[in-house]
Biopython code that builds the backbone (N, CA, C, O; Angstrom):
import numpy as np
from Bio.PDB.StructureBuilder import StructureBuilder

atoms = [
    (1, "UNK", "N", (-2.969, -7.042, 17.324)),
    (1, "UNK", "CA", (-4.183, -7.097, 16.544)),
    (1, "UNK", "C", (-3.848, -6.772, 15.090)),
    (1, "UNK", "O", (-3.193, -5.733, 15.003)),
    (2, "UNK", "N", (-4.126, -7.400, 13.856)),
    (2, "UNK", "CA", (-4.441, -7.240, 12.804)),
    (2, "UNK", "C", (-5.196, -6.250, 12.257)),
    (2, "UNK", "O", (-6.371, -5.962, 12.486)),
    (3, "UNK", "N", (-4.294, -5.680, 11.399)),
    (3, "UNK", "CA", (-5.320, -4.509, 10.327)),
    (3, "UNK", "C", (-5.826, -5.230, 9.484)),
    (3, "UNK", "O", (-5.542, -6.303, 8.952)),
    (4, "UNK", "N", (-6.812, -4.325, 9.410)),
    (4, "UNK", "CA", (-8.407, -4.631, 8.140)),
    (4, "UNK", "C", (-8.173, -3.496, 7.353)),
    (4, "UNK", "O", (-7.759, -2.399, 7.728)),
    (5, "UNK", "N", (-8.478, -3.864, 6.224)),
    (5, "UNK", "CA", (-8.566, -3.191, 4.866)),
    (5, "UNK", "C", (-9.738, -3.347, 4.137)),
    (5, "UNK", "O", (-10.256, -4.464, 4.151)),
    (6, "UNK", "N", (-10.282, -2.416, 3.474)),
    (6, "UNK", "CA", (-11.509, -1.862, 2.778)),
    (6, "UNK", "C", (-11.602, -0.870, 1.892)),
    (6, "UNK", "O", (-11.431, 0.315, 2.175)),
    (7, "UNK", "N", (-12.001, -1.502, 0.287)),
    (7, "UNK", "CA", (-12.237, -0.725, -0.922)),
    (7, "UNK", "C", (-13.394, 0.258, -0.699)),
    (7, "UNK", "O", (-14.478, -0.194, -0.330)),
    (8, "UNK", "N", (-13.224, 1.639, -0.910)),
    (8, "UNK", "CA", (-14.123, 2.457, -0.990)),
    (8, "UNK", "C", (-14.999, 1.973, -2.811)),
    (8, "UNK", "O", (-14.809, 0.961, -3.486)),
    (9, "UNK", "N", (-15.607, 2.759, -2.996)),
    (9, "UNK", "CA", (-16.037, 2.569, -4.576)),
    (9, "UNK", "C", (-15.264, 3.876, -4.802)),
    (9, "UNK", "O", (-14.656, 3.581, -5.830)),
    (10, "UNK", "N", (-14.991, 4.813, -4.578)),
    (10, "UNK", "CA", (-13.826, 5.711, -4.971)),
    (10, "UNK", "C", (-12.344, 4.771, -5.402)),
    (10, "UNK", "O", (-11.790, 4.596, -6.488)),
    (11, "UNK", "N", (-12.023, 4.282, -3.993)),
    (11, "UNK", "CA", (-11.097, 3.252, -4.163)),
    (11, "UNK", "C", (-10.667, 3.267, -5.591)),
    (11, "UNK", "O", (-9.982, 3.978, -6.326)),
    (12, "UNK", "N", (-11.704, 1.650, -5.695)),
    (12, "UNK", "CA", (-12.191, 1.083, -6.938)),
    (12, "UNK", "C", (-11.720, 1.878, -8.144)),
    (12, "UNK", "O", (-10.719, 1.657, -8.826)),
    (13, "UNK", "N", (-12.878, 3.119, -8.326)),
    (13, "UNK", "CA", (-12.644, 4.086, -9.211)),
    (13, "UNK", "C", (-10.662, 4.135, -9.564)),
    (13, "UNK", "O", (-10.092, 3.754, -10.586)),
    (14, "UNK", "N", (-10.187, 4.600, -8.591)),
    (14, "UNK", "CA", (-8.914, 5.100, -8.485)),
    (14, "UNK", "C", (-8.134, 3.780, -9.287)),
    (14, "UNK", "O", (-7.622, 3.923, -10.397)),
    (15, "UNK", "N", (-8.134, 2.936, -8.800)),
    (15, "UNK", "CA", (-7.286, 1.560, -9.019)),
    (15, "UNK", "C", (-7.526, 1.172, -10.674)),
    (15, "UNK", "O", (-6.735, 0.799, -11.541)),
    (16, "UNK", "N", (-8.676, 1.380, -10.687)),
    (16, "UNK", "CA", (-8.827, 1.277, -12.198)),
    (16, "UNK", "C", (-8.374, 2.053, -13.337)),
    (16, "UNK", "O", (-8.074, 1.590, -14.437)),
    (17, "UNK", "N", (-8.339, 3.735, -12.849)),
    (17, "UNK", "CA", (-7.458, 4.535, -13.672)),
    (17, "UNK", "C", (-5.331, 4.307, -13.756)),
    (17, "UNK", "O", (-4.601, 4.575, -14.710)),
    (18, "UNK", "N", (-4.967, 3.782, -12.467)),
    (18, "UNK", "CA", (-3.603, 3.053, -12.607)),
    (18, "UNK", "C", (-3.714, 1.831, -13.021)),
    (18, "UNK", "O", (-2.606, 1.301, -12.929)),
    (19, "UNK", "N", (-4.637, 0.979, -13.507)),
    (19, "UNK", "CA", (-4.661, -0.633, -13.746)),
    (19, "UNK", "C", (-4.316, -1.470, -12.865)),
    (19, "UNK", "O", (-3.937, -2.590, -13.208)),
    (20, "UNK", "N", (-4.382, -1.076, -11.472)),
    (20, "UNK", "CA", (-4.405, -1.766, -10.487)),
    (20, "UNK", "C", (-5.668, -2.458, -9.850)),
    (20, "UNK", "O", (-6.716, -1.913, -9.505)),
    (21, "UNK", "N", (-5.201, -4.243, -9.751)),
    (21, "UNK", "CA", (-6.302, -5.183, -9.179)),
    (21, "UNK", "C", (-6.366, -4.747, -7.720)),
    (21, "UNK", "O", (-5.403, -4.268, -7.121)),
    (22, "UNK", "N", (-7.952, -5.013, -7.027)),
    (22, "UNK", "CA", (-7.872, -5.470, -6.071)),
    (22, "UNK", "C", (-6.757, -6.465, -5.278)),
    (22, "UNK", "O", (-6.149, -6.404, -4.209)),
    (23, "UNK", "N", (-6.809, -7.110, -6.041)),
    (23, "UNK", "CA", (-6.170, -8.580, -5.661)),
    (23, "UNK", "C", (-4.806, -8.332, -5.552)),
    (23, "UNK", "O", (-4.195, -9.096, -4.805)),
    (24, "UNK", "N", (-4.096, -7.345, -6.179)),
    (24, "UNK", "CA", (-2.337, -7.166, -6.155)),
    (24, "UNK", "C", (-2.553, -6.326, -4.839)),
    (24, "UNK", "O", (-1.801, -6.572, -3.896)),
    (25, "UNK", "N", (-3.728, -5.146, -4.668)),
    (25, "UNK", "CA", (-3.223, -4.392, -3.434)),
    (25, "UNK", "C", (-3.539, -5.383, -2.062)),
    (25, "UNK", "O", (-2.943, -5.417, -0.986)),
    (26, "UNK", "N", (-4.438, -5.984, -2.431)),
    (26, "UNK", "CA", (-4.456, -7.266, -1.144)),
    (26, "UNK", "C", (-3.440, -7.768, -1.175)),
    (26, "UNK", "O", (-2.765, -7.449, -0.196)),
    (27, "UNK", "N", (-2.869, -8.549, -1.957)),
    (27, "UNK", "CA", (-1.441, -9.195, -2.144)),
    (27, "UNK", "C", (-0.439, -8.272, -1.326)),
    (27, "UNK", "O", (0.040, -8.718, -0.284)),
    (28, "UNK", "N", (-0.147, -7.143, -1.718)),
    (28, "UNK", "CA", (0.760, -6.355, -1.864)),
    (28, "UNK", "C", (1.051, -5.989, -0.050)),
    (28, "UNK", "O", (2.128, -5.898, 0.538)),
    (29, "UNK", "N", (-0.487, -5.826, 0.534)),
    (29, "UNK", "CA", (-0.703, -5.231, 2.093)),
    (29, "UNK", "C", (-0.313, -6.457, 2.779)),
    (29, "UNK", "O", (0.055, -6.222, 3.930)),
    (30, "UNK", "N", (-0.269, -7.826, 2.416)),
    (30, "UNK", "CA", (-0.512, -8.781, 3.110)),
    (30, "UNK", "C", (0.671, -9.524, 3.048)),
    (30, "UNK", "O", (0.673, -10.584, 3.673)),
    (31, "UNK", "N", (2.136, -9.055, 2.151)),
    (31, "UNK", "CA", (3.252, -9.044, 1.563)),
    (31, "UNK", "C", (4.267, -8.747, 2.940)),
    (31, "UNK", "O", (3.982, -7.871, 3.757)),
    (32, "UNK", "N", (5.375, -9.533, 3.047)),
    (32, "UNK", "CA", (6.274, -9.616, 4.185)),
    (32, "UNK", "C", (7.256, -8.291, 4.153)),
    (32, "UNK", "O", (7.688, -7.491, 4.983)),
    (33, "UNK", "N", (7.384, -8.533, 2.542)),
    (33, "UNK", "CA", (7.939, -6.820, 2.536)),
    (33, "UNK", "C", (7.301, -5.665, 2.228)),
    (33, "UNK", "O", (7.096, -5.184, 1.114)),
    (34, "UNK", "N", (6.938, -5.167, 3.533)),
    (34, "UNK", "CA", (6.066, -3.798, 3.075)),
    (34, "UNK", "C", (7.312, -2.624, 3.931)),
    (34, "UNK", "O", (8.137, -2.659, 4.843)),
    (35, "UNK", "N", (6.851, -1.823, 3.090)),
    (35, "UNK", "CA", (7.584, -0.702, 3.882)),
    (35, "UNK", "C", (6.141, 0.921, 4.161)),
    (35, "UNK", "O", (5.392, 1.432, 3.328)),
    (36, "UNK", "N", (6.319, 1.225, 5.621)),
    (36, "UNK", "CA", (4.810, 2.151, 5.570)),
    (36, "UNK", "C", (5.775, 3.197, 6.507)),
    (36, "UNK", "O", (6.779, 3.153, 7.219)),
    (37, "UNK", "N", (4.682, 4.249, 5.963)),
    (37, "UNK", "CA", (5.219, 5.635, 6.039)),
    (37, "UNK", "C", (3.724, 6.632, 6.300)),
    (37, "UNK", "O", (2.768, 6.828, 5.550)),
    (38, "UNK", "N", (3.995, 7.091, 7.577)),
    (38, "UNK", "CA", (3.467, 8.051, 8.013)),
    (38, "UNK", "C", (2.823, 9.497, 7.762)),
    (38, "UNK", "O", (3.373, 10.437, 8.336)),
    (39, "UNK", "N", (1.903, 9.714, 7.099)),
    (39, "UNK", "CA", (1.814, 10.934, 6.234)),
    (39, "UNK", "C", (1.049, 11.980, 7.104)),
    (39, "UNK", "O", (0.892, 13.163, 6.799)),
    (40, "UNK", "N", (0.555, 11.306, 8.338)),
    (40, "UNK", "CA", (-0.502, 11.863, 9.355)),
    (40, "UNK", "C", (-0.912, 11.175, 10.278)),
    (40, "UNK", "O", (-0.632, 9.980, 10.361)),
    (41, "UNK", "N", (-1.358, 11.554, 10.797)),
    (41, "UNK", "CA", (-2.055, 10.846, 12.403)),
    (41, "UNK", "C", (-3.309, 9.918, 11.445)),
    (41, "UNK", "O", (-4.064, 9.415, 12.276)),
    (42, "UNK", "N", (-3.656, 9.629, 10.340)),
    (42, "UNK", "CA", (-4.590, 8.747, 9.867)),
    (42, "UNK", "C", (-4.453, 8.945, 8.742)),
    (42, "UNK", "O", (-5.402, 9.377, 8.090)),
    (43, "UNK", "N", (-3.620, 8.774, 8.345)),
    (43, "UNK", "CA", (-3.472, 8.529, 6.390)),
    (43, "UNK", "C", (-1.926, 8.318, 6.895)),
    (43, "UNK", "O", (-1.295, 8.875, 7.793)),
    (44, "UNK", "N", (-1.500, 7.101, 5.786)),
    (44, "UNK", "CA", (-0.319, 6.500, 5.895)),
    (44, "UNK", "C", (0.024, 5.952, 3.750)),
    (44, "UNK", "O", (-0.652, 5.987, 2.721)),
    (45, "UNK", "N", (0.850, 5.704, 3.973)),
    (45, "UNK", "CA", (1.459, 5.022, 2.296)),
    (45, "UNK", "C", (2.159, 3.886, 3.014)),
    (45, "UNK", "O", (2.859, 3.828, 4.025)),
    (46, "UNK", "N", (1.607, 2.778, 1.902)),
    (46, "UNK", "CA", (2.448, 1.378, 2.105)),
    (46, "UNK", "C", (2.988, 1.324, 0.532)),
    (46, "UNK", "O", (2.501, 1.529, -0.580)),
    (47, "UNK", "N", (4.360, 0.904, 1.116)),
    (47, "UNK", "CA", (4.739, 0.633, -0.476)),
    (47, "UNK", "C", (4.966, -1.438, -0.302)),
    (47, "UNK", "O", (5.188, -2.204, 0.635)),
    (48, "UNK", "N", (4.796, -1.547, -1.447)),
    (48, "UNK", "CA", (5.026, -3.197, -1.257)),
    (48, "UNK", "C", (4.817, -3.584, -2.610)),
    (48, "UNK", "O", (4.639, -2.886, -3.608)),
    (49, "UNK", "N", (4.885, -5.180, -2.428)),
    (49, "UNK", "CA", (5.151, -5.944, -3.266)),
    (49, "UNK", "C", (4.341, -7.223, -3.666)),
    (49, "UNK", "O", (4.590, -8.367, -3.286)),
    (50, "UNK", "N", (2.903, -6.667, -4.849)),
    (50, "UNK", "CA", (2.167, -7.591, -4.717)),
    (50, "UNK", "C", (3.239, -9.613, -5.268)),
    (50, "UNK", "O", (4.354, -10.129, -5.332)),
    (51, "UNK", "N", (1.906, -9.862, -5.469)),
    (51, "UNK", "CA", (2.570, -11.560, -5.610)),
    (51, "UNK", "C", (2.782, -11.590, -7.122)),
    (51, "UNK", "O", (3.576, -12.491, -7.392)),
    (52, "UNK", "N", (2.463, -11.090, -7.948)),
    (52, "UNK", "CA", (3.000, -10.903, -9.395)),
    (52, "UNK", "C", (4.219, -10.139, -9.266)),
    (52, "UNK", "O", (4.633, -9.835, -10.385)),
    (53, "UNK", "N", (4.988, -9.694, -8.291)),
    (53, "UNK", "CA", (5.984, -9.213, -8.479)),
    (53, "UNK", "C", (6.301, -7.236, -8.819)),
    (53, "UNK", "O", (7.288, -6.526, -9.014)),
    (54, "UNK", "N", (4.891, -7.055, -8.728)),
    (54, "UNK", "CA", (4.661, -5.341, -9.141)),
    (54, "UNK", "C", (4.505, -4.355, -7.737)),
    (54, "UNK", "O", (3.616, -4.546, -6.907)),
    (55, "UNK", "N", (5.278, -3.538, -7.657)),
    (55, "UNK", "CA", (5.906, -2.444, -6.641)),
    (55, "UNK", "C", (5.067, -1.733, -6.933)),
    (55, "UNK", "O", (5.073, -1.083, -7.979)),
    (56, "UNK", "N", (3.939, -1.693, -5.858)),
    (56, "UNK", "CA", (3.145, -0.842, -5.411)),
    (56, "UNK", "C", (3.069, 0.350, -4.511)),
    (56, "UNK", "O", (3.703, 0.134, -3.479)),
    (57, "UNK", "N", (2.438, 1.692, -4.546)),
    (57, "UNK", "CA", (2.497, 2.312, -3.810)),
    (57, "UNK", "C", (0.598, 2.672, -2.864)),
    (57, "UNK", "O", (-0.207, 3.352, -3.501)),
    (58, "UNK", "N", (0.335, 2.326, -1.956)),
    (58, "UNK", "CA", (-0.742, 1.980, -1.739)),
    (58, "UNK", "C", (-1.518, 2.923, -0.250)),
    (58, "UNK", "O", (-1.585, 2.652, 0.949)),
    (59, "UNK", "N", (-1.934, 3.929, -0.966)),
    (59, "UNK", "CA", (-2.283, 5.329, 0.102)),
    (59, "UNK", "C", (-3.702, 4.606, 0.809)),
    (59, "UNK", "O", (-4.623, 3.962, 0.306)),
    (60, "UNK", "N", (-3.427, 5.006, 2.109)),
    (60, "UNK", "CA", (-4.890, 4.237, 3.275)),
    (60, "UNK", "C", (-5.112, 5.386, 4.291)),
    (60, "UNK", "O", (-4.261, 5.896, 5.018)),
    (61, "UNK", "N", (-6.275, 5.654, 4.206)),
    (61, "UNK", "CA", (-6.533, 6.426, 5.204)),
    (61, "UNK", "C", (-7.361, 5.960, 6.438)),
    (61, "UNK", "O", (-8.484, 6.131, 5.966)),
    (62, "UNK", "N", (-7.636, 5.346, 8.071)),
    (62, "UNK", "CA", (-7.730, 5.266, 9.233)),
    (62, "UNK", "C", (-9.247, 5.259, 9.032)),
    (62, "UNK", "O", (-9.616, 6.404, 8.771)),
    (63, "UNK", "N", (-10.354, 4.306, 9.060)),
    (63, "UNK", "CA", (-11.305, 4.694, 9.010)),
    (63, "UNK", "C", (-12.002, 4.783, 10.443)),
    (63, "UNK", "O", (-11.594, 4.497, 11.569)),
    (64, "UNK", "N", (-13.149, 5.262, 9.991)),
    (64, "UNK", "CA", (-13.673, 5.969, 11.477)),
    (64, "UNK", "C", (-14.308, 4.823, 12.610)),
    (64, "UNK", "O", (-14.481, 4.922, 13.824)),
    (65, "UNK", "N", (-14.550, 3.793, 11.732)),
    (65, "UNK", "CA", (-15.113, 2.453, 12.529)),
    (65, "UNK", "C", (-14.207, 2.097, 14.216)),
    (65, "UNK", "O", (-14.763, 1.854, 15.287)),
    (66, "UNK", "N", (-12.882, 2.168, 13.980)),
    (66, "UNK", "CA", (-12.482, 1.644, 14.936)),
    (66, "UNK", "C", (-10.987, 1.107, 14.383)),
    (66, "UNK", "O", (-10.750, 0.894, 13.194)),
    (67, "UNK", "N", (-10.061, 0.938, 15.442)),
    (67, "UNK", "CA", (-9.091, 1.260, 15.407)),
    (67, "UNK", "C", (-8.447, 0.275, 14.254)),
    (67, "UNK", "O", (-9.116, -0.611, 13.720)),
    (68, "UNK", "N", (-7.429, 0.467, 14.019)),
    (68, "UNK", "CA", (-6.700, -1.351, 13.009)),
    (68, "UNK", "C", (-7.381, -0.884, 11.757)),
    (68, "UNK", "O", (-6.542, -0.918, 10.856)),
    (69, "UNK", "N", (-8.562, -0.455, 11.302)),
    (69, "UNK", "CA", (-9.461, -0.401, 9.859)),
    (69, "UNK", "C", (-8.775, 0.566, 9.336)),
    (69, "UNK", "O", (-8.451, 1.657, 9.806)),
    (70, "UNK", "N", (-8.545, 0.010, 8.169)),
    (70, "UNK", "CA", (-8.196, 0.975, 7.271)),
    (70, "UNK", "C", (-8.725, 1.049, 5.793)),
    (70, "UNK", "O", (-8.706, -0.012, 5.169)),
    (71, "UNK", "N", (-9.271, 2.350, 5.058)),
    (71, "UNK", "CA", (-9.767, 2.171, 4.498)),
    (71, "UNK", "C", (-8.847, 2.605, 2.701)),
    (71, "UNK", "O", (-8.452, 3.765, 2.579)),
    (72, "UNK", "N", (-8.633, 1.694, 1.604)),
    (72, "UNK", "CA", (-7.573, 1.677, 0.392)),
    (72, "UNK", "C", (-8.162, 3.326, -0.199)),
    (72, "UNK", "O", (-9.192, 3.255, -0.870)),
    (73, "UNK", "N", (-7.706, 4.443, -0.034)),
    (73, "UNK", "CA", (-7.607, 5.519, -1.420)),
    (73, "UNK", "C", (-7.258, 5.123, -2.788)),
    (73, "UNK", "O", (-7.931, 5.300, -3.803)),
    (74, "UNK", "N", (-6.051, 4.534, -2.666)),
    (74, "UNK", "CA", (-5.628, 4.578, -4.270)),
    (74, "UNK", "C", (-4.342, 3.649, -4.053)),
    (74, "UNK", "O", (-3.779, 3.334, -3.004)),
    (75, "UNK", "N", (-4.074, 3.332, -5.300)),
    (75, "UNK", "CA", (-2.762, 2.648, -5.309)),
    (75, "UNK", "C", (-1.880, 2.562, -6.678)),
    (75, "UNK", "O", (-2.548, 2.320, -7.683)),
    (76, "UNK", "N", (-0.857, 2.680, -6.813)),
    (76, "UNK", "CA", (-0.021, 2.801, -7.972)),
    (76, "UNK", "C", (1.299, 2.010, -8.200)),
    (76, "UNK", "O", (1.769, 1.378, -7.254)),
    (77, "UNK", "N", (2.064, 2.017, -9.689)),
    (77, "UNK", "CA", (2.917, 1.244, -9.721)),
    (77, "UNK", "C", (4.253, 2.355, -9.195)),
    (77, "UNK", "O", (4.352, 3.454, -9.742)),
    (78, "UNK", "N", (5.183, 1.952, -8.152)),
    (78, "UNK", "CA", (6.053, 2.925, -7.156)),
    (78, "UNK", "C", (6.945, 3.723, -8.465)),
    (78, "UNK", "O", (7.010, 3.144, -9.549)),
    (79, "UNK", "N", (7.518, 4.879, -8.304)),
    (79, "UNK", "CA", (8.249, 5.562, -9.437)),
    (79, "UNK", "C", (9.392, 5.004, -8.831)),
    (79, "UNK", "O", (9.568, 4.238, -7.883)),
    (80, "UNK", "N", (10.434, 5.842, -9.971)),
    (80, "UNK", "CA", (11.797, 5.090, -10.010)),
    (80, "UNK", "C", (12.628, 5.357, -8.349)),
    (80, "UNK", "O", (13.532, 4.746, -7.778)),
    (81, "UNK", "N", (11.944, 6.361, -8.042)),
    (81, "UNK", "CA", (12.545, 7.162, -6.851)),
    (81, "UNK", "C", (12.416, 6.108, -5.583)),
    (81, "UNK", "O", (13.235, 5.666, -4.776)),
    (82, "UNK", "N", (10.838, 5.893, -5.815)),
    (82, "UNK", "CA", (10.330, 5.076, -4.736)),
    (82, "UNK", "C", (10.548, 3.856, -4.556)),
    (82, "UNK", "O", (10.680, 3.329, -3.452)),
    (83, "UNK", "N", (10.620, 3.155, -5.906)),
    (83, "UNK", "CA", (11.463, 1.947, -6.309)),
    (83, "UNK", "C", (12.597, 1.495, -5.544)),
    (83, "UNK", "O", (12.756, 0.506, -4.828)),
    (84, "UNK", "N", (13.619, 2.799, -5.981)),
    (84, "UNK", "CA", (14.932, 2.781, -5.231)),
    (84, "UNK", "C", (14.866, 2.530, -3.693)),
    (84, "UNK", "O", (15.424, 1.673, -3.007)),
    (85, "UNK", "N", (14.067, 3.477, -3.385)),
    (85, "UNK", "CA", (14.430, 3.600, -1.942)),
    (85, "UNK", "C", (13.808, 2.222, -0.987)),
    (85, "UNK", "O", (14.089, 1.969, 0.184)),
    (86, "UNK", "N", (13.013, 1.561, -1.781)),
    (86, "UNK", "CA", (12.096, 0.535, -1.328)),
    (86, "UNK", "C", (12.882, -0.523, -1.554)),
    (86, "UNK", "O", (12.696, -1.423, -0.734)),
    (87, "UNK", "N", (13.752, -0.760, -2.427)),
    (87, "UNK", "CA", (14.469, -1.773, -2.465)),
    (87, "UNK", "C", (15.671, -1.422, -1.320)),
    (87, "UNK", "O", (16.183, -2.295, -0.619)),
    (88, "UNK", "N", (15.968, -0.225, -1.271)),
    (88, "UNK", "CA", (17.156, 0.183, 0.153)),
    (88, "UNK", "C", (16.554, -0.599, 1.345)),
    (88, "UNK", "O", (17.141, -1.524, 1.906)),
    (89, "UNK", "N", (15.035, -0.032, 1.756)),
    (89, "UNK", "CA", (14.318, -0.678, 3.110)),
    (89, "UNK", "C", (14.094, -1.727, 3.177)),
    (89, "UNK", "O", (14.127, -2.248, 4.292)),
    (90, "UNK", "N", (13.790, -2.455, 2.106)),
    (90, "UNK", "CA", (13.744, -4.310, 2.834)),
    (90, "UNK", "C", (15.166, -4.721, 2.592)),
    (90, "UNK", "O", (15.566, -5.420, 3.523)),
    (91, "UNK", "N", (16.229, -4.489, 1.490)),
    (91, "UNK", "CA", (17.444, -5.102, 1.317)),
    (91, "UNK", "C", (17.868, -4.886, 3.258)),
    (91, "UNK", "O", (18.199, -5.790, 4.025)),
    (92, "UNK", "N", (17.740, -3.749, 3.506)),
    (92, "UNK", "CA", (18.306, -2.932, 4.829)),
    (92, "UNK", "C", (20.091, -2.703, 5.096)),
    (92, "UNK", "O", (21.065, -3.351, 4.712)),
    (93, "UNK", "N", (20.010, -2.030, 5.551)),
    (93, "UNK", "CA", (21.340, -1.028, 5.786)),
    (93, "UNK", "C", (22.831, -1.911, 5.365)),
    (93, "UNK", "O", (23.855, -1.268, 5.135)),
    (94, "UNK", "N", (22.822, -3.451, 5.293)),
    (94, "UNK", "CA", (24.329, -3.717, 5.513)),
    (94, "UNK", "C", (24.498, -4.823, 4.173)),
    (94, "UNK", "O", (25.375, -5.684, 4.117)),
    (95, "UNK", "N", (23.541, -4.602, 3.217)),
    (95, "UNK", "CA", (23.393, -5.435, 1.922)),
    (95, "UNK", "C", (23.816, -4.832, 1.059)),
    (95, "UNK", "O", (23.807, -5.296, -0.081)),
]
sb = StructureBuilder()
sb.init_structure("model")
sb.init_model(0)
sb.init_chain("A")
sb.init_seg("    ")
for serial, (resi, resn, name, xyz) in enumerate(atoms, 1):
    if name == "N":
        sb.init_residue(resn, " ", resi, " ")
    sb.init_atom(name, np.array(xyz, "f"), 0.0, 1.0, " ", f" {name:<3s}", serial, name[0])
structure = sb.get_structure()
């Protein structure tokens, strides 16, 4: 089954203080290279790669609707750290 994704108006709020579109974090979730990371039993970080080419870091927290939904917190352009290591996880171990 497919995850669903959903802008809070917090969201919104958030994305607009990093200059991040809707449209790149859709891009970005819907992107072959994502790499996601576990922060809790319902909040997770996707890092990825919208279609303009900008390394996102894209915090979702599990919404209460039902299972697969997830609802966008915030999203940012990845630091150098995260950068790195994100290019380690899709290149993968023998590149």
């Amino acid at each position: 089954m497919a995850s669903r994704f959903s802008f809070t108006d917090e969201a919104l709020d958030n994305l607009r203080v990093y200059e991040v579109s809707p449209g790149e974090v859709w891009e970005a979730l819907h992107s072959n290279r994502r790499v996601i990371r576990h922060l809790g039993d319902d909040v997770l970080v996707v890092y990825a790669t919208a279609g303009n080419g900008r390394r996102l870091a894209i915090l979702l927290a599990e919404a209460d609707r039902a299972d697969h939904d997830w609802d966008v917190l915030s999203a940012r352009d990845l630091s150098d750290i995260e950068a790195k290591r994100y290019d380690q996880a899709v290149r993968g171990p023998h590149r």
